[in-house]
Kinemage of the C-alpha trace (Angstrom):
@kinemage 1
@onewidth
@group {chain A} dominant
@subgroup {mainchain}
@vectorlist {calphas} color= white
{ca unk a 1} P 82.192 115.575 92.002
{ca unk a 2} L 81.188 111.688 92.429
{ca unk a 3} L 82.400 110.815 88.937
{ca unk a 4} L 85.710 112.978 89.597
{ca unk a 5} L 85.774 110.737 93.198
{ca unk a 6} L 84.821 106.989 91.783
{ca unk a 7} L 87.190 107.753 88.837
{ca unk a 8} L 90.421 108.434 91.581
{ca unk a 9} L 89.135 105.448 93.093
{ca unk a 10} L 89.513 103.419 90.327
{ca unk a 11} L 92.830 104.909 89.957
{ca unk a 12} L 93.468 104.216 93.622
{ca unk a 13} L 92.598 100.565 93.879
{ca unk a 14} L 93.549 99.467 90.240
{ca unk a 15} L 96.514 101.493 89.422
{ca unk a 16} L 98.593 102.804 92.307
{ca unk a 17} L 97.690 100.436 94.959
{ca unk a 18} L 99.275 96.919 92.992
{ca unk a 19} L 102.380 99.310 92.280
{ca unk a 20} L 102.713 100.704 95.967
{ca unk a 21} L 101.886 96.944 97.585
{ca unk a 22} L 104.866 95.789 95.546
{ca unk a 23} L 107.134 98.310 96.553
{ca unk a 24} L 106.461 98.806 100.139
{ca unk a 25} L 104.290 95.991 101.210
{ca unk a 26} L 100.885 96.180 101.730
{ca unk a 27} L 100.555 96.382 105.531
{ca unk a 28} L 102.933 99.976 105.186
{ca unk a 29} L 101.054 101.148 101.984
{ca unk a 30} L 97.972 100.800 103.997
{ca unk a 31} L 99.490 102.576 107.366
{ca unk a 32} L 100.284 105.354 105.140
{ca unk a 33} L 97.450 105.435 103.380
{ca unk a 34} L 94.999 105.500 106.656
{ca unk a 35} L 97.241 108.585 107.708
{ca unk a 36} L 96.871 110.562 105.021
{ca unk a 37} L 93.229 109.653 104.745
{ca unk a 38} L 93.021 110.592 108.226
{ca unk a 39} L 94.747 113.764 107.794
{ca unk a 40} L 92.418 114.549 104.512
{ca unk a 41} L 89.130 114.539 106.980
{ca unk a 42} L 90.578 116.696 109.551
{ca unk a 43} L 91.443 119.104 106.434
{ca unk a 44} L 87.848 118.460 105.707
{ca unk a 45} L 86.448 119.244 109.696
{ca unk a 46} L 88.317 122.685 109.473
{ca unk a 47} L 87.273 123.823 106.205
{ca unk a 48} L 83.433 124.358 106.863
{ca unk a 49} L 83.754 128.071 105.712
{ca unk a 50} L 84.923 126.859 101.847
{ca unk a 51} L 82.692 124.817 100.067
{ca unk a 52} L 85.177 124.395 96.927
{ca unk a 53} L 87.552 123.013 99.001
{ca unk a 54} L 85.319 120.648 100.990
{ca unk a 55} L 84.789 119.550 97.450
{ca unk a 56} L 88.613 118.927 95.893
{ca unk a 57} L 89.143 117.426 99.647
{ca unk a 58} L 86.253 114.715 98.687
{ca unk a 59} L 87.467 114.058 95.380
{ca unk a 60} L 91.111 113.819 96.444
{ca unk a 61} L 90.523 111.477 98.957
{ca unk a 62} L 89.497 109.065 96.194
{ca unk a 63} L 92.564 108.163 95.654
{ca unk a 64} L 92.907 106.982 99.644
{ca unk a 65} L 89.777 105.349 99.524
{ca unk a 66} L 90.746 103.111 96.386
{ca unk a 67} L 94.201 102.209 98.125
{ca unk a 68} L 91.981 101.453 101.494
{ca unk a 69} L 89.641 99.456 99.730
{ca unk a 70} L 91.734 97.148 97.672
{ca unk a 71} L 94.281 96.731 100.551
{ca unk a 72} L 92.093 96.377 103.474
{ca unk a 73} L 90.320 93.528 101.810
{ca unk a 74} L 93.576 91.718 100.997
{ca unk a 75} L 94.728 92.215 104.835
{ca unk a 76} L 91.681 90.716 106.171
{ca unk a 77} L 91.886 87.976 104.123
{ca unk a 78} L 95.098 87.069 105.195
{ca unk a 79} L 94.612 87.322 108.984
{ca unk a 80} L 91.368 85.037 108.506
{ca unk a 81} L 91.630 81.597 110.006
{ca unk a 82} L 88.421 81.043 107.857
{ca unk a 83} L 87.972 80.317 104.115
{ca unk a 84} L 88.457 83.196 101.237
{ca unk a 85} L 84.626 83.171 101.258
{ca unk a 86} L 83.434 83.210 105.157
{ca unk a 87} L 86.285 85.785 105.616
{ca unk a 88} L 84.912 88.157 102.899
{ca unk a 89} L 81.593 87.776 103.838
{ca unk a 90} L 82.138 88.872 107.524
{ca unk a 91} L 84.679 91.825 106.138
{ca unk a 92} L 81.882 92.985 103.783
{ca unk a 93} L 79.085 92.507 106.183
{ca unk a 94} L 81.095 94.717 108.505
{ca unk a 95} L 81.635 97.087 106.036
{ca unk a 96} L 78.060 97.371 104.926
{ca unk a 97} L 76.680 97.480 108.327
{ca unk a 98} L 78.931 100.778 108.562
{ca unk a 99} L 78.044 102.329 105.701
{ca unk a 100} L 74.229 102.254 106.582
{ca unk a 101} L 74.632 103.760 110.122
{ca unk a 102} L 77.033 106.415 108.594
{ca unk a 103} L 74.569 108.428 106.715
{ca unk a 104} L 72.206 108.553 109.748
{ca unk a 105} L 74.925 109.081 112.279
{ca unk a 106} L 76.575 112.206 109.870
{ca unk a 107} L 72.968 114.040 109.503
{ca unk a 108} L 72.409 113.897 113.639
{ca unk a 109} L 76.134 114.866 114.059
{ca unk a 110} L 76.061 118.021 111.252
{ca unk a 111} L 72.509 118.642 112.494
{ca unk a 112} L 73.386 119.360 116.180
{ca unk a 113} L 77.294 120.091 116.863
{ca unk a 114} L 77.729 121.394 113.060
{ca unk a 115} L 78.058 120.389 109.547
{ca unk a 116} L 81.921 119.491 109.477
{ca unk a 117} L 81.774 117.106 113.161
{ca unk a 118} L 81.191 114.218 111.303
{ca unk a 119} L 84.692 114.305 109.402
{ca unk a 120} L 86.437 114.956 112.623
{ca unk a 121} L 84.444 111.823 114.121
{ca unk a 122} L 85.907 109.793 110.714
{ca unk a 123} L 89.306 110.850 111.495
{ca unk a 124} L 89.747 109.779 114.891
{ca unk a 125} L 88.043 106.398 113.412
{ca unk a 126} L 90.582 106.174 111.023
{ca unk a 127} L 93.052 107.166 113.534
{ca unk a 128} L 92.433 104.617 115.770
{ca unk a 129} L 92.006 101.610 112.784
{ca unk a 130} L 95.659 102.984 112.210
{ca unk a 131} L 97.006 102.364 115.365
{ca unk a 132} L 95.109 99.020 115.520
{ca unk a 133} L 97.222 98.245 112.320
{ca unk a 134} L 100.063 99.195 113.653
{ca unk a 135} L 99.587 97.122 116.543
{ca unk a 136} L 98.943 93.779 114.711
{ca unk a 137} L 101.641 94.427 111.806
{ca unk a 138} L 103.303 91.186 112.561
{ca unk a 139} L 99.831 89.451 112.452
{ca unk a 140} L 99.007 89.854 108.603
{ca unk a 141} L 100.224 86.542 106.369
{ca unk a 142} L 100.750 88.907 103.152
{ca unk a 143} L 104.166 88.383 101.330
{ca unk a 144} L 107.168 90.391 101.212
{ca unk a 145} L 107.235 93.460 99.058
{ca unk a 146} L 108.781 92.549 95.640
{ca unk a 147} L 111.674 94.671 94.052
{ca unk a 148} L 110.159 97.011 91.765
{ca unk a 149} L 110.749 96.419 87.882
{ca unk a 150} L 109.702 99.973 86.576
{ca unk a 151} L 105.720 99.479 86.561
């Protein structure tokens, strides 16, 4: 199941998200992206009676998570007033902070209100980084979507 989800990452960041980013523009690909990722999670919260699809919810959201990853680092760098480098450190140090309290915050949440809360808890994070995005669309310095040429 990892190898199925790092390999639609891959997929996610290297492949579809350059092609989408030229098409749409980056700030759009990455509203719809934290939608559907959004919407993936709360398919995930209310399927705690089916393990197989907890599962092909994970590795689907792969995809998402590649097109969040590559794009979300190319926003913040372009609403930085800093440097390329202090602006990626602080993203990344953000990022990594995050990703060590989620673990511990997941097992108390699935421990006491059930095993699927944390995934609801994600999407109404995701939900309100959306809206945040949504709110500051004018804000990011990334360029115009170019036409496509058949990629």
């Amino acid at each position: 199941m990892f190898f199925a989800w790092g390999l639609l990452l891959i997929v996610g960041s290297a492949v579809l998200s350059p092609r989408l980013n030229r098409r749409f523009g980056t700030p759009e690909v990455t509203g719809g992206a934290l939608a559907v990722f959004a919407g993936i999670l709360c398919l995930m919260w209310l399927s705690s009676t089916s393990s197989g699809t907890l599962a092909g919810l994970v590795v689907a959201g792969g995809v998402l998570c590649g097109i969040l990853n590559a794009n979300l680092s190319t926003l913040a760098m372009g609403i930085s007033a800093h440097g390329r480098s202090v602006a990626s450190g602080a993203f990344n140090s953000l990022r990594f902070i995050g990703g060590a309290f989620a673990p511990i915050t997941a097992g108390y949440l699935g421990q006491h209100y059930g095993v699927t809360v944390p995934f609801l808890l994600g999407a109404i994070a995701v939900g309100v980084g959306l809206v945040v995005l949504l709110g500051r669309f004018g804000a990011f310095g990334v360029s115009e979507p170019e036409p496509a040429t058949g990629d």
